[in-house]
C-alpha positions in Angstrom: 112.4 88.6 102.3 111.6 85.9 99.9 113.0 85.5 96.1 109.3 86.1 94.9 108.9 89.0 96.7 112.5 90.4 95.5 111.7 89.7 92.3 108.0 91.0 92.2 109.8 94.9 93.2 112.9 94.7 90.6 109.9 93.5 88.1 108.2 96.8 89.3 111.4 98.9 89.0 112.1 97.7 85.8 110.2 100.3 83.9 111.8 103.9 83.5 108.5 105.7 84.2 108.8 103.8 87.6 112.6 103.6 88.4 112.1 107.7 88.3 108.7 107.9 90.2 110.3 105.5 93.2 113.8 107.5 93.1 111.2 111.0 93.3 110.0 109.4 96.2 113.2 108.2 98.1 114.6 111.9 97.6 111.5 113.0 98.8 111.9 111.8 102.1 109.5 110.1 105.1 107.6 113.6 104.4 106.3 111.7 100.5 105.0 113.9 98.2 101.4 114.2 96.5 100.4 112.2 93.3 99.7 116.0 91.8 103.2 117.0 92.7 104.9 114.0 90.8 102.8 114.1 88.0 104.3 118.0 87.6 107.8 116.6 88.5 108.3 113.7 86.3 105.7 115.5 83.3 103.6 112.3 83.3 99.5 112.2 83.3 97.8 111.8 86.2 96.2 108.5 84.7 99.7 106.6 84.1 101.3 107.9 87.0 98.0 106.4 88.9 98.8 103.2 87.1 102.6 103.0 88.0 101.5 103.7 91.6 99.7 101.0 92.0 102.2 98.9 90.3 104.8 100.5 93.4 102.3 99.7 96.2 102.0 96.0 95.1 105.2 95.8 95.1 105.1 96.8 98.6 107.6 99.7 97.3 105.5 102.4 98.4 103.2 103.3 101.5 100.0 105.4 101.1 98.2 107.6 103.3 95.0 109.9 102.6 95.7 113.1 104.6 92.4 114.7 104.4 91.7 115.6 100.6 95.0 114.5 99.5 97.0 111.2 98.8 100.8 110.9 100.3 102.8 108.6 98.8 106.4 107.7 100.1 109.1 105.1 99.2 109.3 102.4 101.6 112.3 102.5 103.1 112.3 99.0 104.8 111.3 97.3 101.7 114.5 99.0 99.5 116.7 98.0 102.5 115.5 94.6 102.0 116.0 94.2 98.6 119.3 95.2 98.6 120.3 93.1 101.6 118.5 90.0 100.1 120.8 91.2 96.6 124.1 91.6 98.7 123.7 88.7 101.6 126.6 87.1 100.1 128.9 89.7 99.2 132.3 89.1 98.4 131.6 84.7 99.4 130.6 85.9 102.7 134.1 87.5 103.4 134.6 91.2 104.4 134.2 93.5 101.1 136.5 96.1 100.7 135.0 99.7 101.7 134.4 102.3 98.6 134.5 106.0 99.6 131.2 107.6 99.0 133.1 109.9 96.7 133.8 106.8 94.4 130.1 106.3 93.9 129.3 110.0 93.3 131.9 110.7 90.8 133.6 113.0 93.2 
């Protein structure tokens, strides 16, 4: 993944509207959800959630499929593991970094 492409998604991620559509989509799952569904989830109109779509799918943050009448958008998984090994390829100056439980991150 190049800088400009890692850069063109946090750019796209760097809106709340957006941060909380593409997080809707991760916990949604390879299943994705419908644009009606999110618009309900999030309580945004279908016209801005159309817009910060399309701001997602150039990003290359999110697929789309048309399943007969309806839309299914999904996060793209590949493209989020990317980022975040382009953002950690040199962790800790290449060295091992130390392991934090899950329970650390979740505030268990």
């Amino acid at each position: 993944m190049t800088e400009t492409q890692v850069l063109q998604a946090l750019m796209a991620l760097a809106q709340p509207v957006r941060l909380r559509l593409f997080r809707a989509l991760v916990v949604a799952g390879p299943e994705g959800v419908t644009p009606g569904t999110l618009a309900q989830a999030l309580e945004v109109s279908p016209s801005a959630l159309s817009f910060h779509l399309k701001e997602l799918l150039h990003a290359g943050l999110v697929t789309q499929e048309r399943r007969g009448r309806h839309l299914i958008y999904r996060a793209a998984f590949d493209t989020m593991r990317d980022v975040l090994a382009y953002l950690t390829e040199n962790c800790c100056a290449g060295g091992v970094c130390p392991a934090v439980p899950v329970s650390a991150l979740c505030g268990d």
